[in-house]
Backbone as CSV, one residue per row, in Angstrom:
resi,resn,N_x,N_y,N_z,CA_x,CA_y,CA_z,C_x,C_y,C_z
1,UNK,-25.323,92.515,32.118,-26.491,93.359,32.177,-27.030,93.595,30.757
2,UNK,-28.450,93.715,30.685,-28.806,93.989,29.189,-29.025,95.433,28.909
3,UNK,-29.418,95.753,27.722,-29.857,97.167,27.477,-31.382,97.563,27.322
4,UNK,-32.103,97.819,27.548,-33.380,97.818,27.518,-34.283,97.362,26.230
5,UNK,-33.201,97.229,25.564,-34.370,96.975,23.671,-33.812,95.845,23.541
6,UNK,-33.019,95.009,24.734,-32.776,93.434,24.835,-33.859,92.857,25.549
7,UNK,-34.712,93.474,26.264,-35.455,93.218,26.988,-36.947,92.346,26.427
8,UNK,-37.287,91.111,26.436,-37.914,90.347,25.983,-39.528,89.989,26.690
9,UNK,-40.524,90.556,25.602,-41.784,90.459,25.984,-42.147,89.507,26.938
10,UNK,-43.087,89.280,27.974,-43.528,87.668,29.109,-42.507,87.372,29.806
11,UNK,-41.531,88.287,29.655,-40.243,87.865,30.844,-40.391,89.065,32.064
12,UNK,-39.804,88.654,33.457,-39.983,89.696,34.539,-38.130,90.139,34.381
13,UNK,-38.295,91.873,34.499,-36.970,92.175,34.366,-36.969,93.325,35.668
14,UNK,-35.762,93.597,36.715,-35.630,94.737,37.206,-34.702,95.362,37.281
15,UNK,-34.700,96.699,37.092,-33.337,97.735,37.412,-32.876,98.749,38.064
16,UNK,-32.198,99.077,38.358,-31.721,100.619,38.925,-32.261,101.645,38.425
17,UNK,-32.866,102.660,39.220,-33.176,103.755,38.540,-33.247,105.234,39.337
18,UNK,-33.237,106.233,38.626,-33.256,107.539,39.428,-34.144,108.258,38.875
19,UNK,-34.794,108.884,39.974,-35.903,109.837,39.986,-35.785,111.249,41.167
20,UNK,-36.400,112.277,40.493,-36.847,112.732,41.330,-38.331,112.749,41.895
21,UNK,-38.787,113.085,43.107,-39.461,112.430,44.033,-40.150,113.045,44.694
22,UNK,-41.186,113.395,45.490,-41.568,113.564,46.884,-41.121,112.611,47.773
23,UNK,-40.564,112.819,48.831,-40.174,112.055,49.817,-40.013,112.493,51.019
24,UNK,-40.187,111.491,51.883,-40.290,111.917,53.708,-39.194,112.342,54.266
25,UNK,-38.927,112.990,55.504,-37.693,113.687,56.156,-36.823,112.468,56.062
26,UNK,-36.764,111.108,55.815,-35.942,110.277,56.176,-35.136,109.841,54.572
27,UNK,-35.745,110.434,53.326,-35.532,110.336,51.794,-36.274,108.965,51.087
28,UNK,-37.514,108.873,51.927,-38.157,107.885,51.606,-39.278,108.127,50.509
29,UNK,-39.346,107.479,49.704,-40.401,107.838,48.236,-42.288,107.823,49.365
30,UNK,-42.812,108.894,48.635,-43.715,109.134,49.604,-44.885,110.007,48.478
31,UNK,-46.374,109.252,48.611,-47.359,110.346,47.845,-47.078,111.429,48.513
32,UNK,-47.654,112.705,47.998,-47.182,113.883,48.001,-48.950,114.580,48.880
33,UNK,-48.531,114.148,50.198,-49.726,114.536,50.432,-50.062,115.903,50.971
34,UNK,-50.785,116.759,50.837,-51.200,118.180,50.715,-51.103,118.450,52.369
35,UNK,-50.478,119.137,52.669,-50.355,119.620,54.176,-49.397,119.069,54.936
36,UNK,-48.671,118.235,54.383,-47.894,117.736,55.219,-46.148,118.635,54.746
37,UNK,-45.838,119.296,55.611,-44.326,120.061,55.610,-43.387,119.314,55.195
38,UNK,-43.362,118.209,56.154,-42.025,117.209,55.883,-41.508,117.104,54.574
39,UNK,-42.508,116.973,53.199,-42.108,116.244,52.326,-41.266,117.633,51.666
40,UNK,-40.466,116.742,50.534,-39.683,117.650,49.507,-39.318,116.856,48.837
41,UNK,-39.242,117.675,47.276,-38.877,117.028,46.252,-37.228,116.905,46.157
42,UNK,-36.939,115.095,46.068,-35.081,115.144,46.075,-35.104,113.913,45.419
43,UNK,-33.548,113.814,45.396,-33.237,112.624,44.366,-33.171,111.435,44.856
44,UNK,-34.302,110.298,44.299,-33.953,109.075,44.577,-33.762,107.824,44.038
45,UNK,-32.783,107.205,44.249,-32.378,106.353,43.242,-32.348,104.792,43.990
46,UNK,-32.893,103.764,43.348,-33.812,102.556,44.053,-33.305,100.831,43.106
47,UNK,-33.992,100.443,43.269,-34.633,98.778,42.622,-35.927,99.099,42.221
48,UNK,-36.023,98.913,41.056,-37.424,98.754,40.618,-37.907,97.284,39.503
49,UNK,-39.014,96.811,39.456,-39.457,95.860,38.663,-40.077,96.364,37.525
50,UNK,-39.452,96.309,36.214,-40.103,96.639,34.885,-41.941,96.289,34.925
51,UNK,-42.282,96.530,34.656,-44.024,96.016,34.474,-44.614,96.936,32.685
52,UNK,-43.864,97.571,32.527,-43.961,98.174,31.408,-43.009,98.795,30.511
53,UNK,-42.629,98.906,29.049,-41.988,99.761,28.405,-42.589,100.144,27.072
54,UNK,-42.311,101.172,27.070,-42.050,102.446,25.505,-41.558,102.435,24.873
55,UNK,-41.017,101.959,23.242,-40.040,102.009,22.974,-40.079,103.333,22.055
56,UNK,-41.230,103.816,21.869,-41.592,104.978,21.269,-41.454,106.010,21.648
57,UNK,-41.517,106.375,23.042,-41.503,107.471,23.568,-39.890,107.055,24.845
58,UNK,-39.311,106.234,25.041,-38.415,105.819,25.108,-38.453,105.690,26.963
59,UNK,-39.606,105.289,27.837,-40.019,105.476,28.565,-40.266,104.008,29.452
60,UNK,-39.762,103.749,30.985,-40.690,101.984,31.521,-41.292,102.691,32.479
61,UNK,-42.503,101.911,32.373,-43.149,102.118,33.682,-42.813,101.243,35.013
62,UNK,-42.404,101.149,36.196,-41.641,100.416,37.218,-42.365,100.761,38.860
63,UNK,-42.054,99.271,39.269,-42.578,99.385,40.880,-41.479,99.397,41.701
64,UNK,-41.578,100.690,42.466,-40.110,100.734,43.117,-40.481,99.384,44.063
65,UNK,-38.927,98.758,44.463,-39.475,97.208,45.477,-39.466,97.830,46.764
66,UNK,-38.987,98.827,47.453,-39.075,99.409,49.034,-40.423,99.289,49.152
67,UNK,-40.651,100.561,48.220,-41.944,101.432,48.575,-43.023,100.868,47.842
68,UNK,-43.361,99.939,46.704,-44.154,99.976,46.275,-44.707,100.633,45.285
69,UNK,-43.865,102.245,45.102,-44.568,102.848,44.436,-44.257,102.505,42.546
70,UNK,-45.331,103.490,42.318,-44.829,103.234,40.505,-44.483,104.418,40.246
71,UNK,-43.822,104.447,39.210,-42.654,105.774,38.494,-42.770,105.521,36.799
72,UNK,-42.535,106.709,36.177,-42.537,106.510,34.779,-41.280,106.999,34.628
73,UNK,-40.018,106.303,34.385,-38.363,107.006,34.210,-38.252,106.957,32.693
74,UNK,-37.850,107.641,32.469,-37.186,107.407,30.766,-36.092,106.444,30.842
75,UNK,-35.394,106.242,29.183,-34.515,104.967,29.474,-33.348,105.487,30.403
76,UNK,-32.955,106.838,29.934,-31.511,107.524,30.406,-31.304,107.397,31.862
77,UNK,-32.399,107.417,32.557,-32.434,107.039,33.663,-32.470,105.842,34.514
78,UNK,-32.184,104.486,33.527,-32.245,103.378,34.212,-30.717,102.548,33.519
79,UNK,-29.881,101.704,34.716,-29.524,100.912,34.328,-29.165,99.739,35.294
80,UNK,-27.900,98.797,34.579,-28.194,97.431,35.428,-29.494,96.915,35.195
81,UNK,-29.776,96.535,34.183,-31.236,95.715,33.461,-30.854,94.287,33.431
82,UNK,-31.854,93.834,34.179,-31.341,91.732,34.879,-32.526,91.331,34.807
83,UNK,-32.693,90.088,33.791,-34.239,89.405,34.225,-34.300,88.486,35.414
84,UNK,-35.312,88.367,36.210,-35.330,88.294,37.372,-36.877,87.068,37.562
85,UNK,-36.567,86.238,38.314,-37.020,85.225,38.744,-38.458,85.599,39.637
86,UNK,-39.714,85.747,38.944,-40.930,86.529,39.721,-41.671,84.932,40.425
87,UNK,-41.080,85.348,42.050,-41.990,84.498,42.510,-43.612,85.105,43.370
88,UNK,-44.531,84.177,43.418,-45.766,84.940,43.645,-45.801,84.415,45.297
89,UNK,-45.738,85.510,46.078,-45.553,85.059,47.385,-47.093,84.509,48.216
90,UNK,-48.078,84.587,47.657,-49.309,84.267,47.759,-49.874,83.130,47.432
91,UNK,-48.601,82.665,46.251,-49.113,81.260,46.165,-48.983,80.056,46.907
């Protein structure tokens, strides 16, 4: 596994990470939509695809792979960092 400041510009990398969240009665990552009871903020921890990093503010930006969604985790919060083979399923 690498460490994140191994992590090499034009390459696709993804990792483990934990967040806290809005998420559905089932602990599913979920926009936080206004009126709806179900949701609550809890801990969730996923697969995500790097698409961005900070090394300044010490921060990646990531697409969780379930849900789709994007998250801004700091580094402390991510590990298991693997570059990863991006195929384009559209092509």
């Amino acid at each position: 596994m690498l460490q994140i400041q191994e992590v090499i510009e034009g390459k696709s990398y993804a990792c483990k990470f934990s967040v806290t969240t809005s998420c559905d009665g089932e602990g599913n990552p979920t926009p936080n939509l206004s009126g709806n009871t179900k949701i609550s903020n809890q801990h969730y921890e996923s697969l995500g695809i790097i698409v961005q990093r900070d090394l300044t503010n010490k921060l990646v930006r990531l697409v969780d792979e379930p849900s789709k969604l994007q998250f801004i985790v700091p580094f402390k919060d991510i590990w298991d960092i693997d570059e990863i083979e991006w195929v384009d399923e559209f092509a």
